[in-house]
NUMARLUM-324129 format. One line per field, with one value per residue (C-alpha): residue in three letters; chain; y, z, x. Coordinates in steps of 0.2 Angstrom, whole numbers, plus 5000, padded with zeros to 4 digits. Layout:
# NUMARLUM-324129
r	[ala,...] $
c	[A,...] $
Y	[Y,...] $
Z	[Z,...] $
X	[X,...] $
This chain:
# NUMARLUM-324129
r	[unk,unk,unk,unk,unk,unk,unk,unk,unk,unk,unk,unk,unk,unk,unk,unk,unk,unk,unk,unk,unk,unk,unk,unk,unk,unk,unk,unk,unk,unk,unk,unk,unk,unk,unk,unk,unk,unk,unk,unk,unk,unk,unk,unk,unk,unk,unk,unk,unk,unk,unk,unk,unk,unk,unk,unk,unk,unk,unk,unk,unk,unk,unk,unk,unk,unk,unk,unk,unk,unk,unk,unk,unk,unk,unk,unk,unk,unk,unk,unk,unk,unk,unk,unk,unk,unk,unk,unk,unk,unk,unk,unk,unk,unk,unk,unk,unk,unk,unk,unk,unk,unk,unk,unk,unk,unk,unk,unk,unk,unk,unk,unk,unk,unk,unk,unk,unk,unk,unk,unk,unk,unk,unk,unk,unk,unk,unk,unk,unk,unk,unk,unk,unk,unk,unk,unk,unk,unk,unk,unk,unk,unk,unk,unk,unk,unk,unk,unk,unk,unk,unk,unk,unk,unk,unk,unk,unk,unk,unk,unk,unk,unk,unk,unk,unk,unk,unk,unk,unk,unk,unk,unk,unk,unk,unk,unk,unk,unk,unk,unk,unk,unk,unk,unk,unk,unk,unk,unk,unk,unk,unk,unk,unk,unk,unk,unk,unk,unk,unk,unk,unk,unk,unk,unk,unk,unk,unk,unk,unk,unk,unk,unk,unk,unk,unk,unk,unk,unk,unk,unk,unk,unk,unk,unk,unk,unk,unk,unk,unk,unk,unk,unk,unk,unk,unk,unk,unk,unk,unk,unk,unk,unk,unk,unk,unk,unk,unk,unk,unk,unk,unk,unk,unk,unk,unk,unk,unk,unk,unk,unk,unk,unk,unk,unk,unk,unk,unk,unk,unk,unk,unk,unk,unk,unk,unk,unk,unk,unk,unk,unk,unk,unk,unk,unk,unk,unk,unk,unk,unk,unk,unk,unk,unk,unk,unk,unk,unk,unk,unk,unk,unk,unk,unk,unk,unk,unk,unk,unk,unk,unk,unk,unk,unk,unk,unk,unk,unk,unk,unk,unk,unk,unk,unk,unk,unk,unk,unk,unk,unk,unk,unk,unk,unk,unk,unk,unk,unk,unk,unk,unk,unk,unk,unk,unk,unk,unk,unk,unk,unk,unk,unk,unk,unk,unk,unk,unk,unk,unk,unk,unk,unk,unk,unk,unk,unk,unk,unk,unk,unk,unk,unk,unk,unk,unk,unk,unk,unk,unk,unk,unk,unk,unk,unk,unk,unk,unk,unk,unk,unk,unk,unk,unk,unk,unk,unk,unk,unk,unk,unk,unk,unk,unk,unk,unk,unk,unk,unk,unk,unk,unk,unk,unk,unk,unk,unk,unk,unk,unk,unk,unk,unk,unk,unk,unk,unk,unk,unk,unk,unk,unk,unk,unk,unk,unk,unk,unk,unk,unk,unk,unk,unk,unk,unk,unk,unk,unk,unk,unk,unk,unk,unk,unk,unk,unk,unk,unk,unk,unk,unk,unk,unk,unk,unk,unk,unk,unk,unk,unk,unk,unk,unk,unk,unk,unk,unk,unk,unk,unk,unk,unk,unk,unk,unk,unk,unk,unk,unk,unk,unk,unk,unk,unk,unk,unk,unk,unk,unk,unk,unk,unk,unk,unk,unk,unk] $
c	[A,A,A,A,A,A,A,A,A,A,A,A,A,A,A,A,A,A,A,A,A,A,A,A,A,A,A,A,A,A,A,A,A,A,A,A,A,A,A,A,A,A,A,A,A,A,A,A,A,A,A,A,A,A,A,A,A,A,A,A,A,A,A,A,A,A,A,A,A,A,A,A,A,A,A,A,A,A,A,A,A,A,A,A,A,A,A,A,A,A,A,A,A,A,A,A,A,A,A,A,A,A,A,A,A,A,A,A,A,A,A,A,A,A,A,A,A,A,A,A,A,A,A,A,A,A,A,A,A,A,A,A,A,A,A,A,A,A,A,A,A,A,A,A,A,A,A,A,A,A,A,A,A,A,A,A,A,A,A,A,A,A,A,A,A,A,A,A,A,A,A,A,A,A,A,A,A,A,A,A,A,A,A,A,A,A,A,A,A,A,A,A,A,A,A,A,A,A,A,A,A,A,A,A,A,A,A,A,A,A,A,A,A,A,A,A,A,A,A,A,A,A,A,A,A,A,A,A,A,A,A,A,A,A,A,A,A,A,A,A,A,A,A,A,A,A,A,A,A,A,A,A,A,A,A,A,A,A,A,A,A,A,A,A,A,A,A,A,A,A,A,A,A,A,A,A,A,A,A,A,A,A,A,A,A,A,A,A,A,A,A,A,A,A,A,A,A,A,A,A,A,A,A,A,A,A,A,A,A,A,A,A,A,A,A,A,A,A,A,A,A,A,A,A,A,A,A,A,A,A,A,A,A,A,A,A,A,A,A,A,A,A,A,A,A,A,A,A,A,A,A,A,A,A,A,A,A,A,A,A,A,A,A,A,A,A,A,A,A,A,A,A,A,A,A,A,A,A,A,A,A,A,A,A,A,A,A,A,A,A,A,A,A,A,A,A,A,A,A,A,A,A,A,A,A,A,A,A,A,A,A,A,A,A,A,A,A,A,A,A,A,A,A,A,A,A,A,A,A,A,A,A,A,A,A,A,A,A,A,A,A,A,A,A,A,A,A,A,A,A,A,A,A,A,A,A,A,A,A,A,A,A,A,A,A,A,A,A,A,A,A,A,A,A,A,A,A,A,A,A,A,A,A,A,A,A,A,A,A,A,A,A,A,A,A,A,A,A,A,A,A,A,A,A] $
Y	[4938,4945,4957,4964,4963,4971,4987,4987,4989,5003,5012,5009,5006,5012,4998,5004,5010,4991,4983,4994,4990,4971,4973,4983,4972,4956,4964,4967,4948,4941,4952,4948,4929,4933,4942,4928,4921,4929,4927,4914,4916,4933,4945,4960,4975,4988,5002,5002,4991,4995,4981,4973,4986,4986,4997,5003,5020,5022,5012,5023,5013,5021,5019,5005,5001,5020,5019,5002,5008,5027,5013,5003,5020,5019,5001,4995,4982,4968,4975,4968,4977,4972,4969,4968,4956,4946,4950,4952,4955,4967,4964,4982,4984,4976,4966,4957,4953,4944,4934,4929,4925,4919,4913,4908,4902,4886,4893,4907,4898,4898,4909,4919,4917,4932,4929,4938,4923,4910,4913,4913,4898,4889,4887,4878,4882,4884,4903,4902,4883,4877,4861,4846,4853,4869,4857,4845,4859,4871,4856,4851,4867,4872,4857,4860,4877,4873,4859,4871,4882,4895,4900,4891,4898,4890,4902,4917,4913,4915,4931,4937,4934,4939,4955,4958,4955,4971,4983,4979,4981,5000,5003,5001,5014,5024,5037,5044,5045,5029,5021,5006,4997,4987,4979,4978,4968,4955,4956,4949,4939,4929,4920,4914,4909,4899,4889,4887,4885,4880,4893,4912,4925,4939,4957,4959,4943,4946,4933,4937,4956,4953,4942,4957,4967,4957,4955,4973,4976,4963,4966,4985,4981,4971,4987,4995,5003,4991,4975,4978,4984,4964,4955,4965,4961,4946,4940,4955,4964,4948,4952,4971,4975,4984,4980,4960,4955,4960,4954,4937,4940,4941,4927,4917,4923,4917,4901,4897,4900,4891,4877,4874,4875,4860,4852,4855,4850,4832,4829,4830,4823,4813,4805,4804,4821,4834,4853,4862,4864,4859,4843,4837,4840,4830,4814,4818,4818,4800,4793,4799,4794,4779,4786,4795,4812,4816,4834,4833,4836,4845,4859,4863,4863,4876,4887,4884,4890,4906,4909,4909,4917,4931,4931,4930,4943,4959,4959,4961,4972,4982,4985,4990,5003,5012,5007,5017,5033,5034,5034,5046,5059,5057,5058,5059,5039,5036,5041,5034,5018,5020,5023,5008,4997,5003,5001,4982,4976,4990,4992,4975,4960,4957,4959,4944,4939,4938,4955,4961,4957,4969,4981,4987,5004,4998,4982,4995,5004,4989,4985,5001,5004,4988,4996,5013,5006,4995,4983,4973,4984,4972,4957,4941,4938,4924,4913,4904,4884,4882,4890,4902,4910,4927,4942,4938,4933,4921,4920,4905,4893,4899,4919,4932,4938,4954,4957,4974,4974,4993,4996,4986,4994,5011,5009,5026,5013,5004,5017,5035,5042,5028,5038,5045,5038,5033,5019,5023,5014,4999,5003,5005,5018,5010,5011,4991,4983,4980,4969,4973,4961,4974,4971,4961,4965,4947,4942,4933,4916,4899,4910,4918,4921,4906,4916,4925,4920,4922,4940,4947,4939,4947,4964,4965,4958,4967,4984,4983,4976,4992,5006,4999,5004,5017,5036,5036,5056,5061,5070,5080,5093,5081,5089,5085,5067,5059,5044,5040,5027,5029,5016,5004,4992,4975,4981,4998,5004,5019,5034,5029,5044,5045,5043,5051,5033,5038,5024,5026] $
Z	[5150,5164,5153,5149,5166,5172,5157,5166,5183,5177,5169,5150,5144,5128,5116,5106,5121,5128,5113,5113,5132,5128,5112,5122,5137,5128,5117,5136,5141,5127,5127,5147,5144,5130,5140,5151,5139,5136,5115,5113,5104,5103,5092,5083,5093,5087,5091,5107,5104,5114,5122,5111,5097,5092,5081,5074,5075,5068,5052,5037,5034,5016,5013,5028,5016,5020,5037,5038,5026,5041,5054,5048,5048,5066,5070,5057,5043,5054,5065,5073,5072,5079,5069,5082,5096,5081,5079,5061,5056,5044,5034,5025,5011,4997,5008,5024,5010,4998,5014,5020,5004,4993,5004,5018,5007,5014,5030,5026,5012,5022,5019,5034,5029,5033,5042,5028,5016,5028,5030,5009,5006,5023,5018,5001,4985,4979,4986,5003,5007,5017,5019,5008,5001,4993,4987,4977,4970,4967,4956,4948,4942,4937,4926,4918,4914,4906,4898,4890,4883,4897,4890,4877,4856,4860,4874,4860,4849,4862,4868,4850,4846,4860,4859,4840,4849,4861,4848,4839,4852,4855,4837,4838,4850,4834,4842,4856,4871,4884,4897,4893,4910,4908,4891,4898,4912,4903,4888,4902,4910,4894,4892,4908,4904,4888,4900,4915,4906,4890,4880,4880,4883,4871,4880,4880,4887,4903,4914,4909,4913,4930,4934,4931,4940,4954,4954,4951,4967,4978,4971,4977,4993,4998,5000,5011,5029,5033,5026,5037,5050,5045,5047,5064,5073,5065,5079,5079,5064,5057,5068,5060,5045,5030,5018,5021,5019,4999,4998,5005,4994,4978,4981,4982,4965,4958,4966,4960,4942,4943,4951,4935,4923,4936,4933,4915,4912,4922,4911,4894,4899,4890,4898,4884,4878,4892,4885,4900,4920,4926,4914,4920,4939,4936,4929,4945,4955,4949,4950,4967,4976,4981,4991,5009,5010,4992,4991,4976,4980,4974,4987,4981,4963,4966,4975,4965,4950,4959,4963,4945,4939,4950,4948,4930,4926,4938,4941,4921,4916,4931,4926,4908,4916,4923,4910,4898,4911,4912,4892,4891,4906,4899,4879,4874,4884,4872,4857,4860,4860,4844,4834,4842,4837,4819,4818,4823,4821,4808,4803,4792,4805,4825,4838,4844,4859,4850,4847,4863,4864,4850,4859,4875,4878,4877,4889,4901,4901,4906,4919,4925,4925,4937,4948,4950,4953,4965,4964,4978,4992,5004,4995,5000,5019,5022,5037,5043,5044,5058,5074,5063,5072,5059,5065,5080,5084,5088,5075,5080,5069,5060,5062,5051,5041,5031,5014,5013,4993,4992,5001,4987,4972,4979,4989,4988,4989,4974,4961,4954,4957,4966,4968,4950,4934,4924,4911,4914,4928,4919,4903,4903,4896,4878,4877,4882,4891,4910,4923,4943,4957,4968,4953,4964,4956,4956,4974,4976,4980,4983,4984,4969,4956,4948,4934,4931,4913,4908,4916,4906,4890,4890,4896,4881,4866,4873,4875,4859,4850,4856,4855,4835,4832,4842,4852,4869,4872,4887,4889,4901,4903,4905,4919,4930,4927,4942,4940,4961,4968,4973,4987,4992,5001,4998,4980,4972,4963,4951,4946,4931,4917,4897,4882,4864,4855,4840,4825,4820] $
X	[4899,4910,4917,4902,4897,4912,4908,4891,4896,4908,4894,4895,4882,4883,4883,4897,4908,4903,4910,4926,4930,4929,4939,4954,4953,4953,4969,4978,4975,4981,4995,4998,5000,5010,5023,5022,5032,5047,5052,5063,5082,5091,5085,5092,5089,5075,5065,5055,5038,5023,5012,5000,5002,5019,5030,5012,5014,5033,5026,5018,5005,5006,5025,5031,5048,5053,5049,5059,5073,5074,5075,5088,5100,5096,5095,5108,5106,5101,5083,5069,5053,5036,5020,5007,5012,5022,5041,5049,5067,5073,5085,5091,5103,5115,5124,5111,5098,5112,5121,5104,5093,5110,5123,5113,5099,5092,5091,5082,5070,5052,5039,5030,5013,5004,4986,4978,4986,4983,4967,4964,4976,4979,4996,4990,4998,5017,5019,5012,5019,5032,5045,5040,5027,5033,5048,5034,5025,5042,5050,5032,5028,5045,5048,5029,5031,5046,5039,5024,5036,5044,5060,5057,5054,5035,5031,5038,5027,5012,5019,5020,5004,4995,5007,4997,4979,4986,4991,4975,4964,4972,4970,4951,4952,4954,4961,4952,4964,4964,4972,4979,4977,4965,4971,4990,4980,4971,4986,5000,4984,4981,4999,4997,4981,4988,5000,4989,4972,4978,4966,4967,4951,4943,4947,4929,4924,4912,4917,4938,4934,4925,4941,4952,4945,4942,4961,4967,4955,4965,4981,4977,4968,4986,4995,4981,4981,4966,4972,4991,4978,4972,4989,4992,4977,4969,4958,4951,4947,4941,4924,4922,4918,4930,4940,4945,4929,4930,4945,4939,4924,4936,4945,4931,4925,4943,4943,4923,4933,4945,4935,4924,4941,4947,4932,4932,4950,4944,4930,4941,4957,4968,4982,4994,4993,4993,4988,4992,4997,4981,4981,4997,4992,4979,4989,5000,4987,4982,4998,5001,4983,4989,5005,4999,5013,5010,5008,4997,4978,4964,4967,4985,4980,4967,4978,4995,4982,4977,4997,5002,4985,4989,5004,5006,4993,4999,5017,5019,5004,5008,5026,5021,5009,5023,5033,5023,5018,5038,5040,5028,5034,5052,5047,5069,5069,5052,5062,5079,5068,5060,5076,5085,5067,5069,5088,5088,5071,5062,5045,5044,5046,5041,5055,5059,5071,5086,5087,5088,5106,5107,5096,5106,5097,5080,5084,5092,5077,5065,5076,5076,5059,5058,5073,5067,5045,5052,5036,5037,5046,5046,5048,5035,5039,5053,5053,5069,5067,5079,5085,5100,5113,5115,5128,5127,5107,5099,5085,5070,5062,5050,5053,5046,5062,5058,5070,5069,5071,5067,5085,5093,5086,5088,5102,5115,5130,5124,5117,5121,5105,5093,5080,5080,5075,5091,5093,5111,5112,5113,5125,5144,5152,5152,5134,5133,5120,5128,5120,5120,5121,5109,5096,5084,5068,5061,5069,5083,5090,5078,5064,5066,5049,5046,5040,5059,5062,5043,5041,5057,5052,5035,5041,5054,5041,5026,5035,5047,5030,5021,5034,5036,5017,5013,5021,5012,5007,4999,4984,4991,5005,5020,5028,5010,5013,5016,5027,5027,5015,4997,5000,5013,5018,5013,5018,5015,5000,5003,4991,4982,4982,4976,4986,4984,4992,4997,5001,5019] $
């Protein structure tokens, strides 16, 4: 009441304006008692932050990785940069990334949870956890997956199958151009399904597609000025309206689903004969109630579901919609493909794993494709666990560390042509598949996606499977496509385009 008071006596009385001057000066007081308390440890130097709002302003709130990669040949690899009244540090390039996330792994094994995930998860769930409970759930969900088939021939045979249900479902486009989005979406979606809910859904399911597109929606609002705006001023734009209210609103949506498969899964359990992850969280669950630090409760199930589910269903689809733009913009990549498909697997028989050994161009070209779109730019947010002494800082407990993955995979030290695609990046001069230690494309070190083995199964079977039946054209001249992303930052989001699929 004194601040609106104070607005009165100063003559606004505007409503708006009133609101504004309350906003700004409640933003300066929390500011002031913050710098009453001078940051403990000794960070990397950075550029100049201004009170209350940072670095704001030297971030491209479309692009932060490049604004982050141009600091870091200022600042060098090791910078600290200020979100807000929050500090982060950046690590930047081939070399900071691997000390701290490989050979200093322990110590730099938290996750920074972001308020927008903290306010969704509460720090539930295997990817936004800490400490003893992301160890339970890490472990737990590891050994499951494997156990249903991750790596495994079992999980190849899902892959294969759904892969069939994809190529058929573009066949009945009969023709007519499409973008393939959507059913690359709920393709990748569906084996996740099989191992999470232990059933797959029909592409024109109602409630499947309304969870799609509820997904695709968050995934895309993640890497938005107005959600970054979110994770800056939380306390703040948690009282206006825009864009975190739908994503709030989303995840509800997802939650409610998975709530009632839970419920279903309870309902016909059988102890001895487990069909999928939420059946055997739920015989954990029951042979843990008794003890009082066990980490497995209803609240982590529903949010280590909504982690894989999520997961699971955009990091692949997304990368085959690129993969497939790129095919199609460079048409001689498209073709090399083909030949090597018909050479080792031919028209007869589905690819199967083994054959990628066999297949060094078209495994150079997947990995590319992830090294050159550069999903996740700035990796999932780390925190360090301990007070860390790194190059000469003094990093504190619990510190927002930000692997700049973007400088890794595009690094001018590390590639010919980073910022070019060029599936010769990864073969040697014989043609043969070679691997690179800057290839960090799922992370790096304890943190690394849980997910690894699965992801670069389905990417090889789904793209070999498609690239057998069908030549991706596009609708438009090929030199117009555009093969650089709509959006990035939490991860990218490409343009989306048509496609004359013809069968092969």
């Amino acid at each position: 009441m004194f601040l609106y008071s104070l607005a009165a006596t100063m003559g606004l009385n505007d409503p708006g304006t009133t609101l504004l001057f309350v906003l700004l000066s409640v933003l300066f007081i929390m500011w002031f008692f913050k710098a009453k308390q001078p940051w403990k440890g000794r960070l990397p130097p950075g550029p100049f932050a201004l009170p209350i709002l940072g670095n704001l302003f030297q971030v491209d709130r479309r692009a932060p990785q490049k604004s982050l990669i141009k600091l870091g040949e200022q600042y060098g690899t090791v910078f600290t940069i200020w979100f807000g009244s929050c500090p982060a540090v950046v690590l930047c390039g081939h070399e900071a990334v691997t000390e701290a996330l490989i050979e200093r792994g322990h110590d730099f094994s938290g996750r920074y949870i972001l308020p927008v995930f903290k306010k969704l998860s509460n720090g539930y769930g295997i990817a936004f956890s800490n400490g003893e409970r992301w160890k339970q759930l890490r472990r737990f969900t590891l050994s499951t997956l494997r156990n249903f088939g991750m790596g495994k021939k079992s999980i190849e045979e899902r892959i294969l199958e759904e892969a069939q249900f994809l190529v058929t479902a573009i066949r009945n486009k009969k023709d007519t151009p499409l973008s393939p989005n959507h059913l690359l979406r709920c393709a990748a979606s569906n084996i996740i399904c099989s191992i999470v809910f232990g059933d797959r859904f029909d592409y024109e399911d109602k409630r499947f597609l309304t969870l799609m597109g509820k997904i695709a929606e968050n995934i895309q609002n993640l890497s938005t000025p107005w959600i970054q705006l979110y994770n800056n001023f939380p306390t703040i734009v948690d009282f206006l309206p825009g864009l975190h209210k739908k994503q709030f609103q989303n995840a509800e949506h997802l939650l409610n689903f998975i709530k009632q498969m839970v419920q279903s899964h309870k309902e016909s359990l059988q102890k001895d004969f487990p069909r999928d992850y939420i059946d055997s969280f739920l015989i954990k669950m029951e042979e843990e109630e008794h003890k009082h630090d066990s980490e497995f409760i209803h609240m982590n199930l529903l949010w280590t579901i909504m982690n894989l589910f999520l997961a699971g269903t955009e990091t692949t689809s997304t990368t085959l919609q690129w993969a497939i733009q790129i095919l199609a913009k460079y048409p001689q990549v498209q073709e090399k493909i083909h030949r090597e498909i018909d050479e080792v697997v031919g028209s007869c028989r589905r690819p199967t794993v083994e054959d990628r050994a066999k297949m060094p161009y078209t495994d150079a070209v997947i990995h590319e494709v992830q090294r050159y779109i550069d999903l996740a730019p700035m990796g999932l947010p780390h925190a360090v666990t301990k007070d860390v002494e790194f190059r000469g800082y003094l990093i504190p407990e619990g510190t927002n560390v930000v692997p700049l993955l973007s400088s890794v995979l595009k690094a001018t030290s590390q590639w010919e042509t980073p910022e070019e695609f060029n599936p010769n990046h990864f073969l040697d001069e014989n043609g043969s598949f070679k691997k690179s230690e800057s290839f960090m494309a799922f992370s790096a070190g304890k943190r690394i996606c849980p997910g690894e083995s699965l992801a670069r199964m389905e990417l090889f079977l789904f793209l070999t499977t498609l690239l057998q039946s069908f030549v991706f054209n596009p609708v438009i001249d090929r030199k117009n496509i555009d093969i650089s992303p709509v959006i990035s930052g939490f991860s990218v989001v490409p343009n989306d385009y048509e496609f004359d699929v013809i069968s092969r």
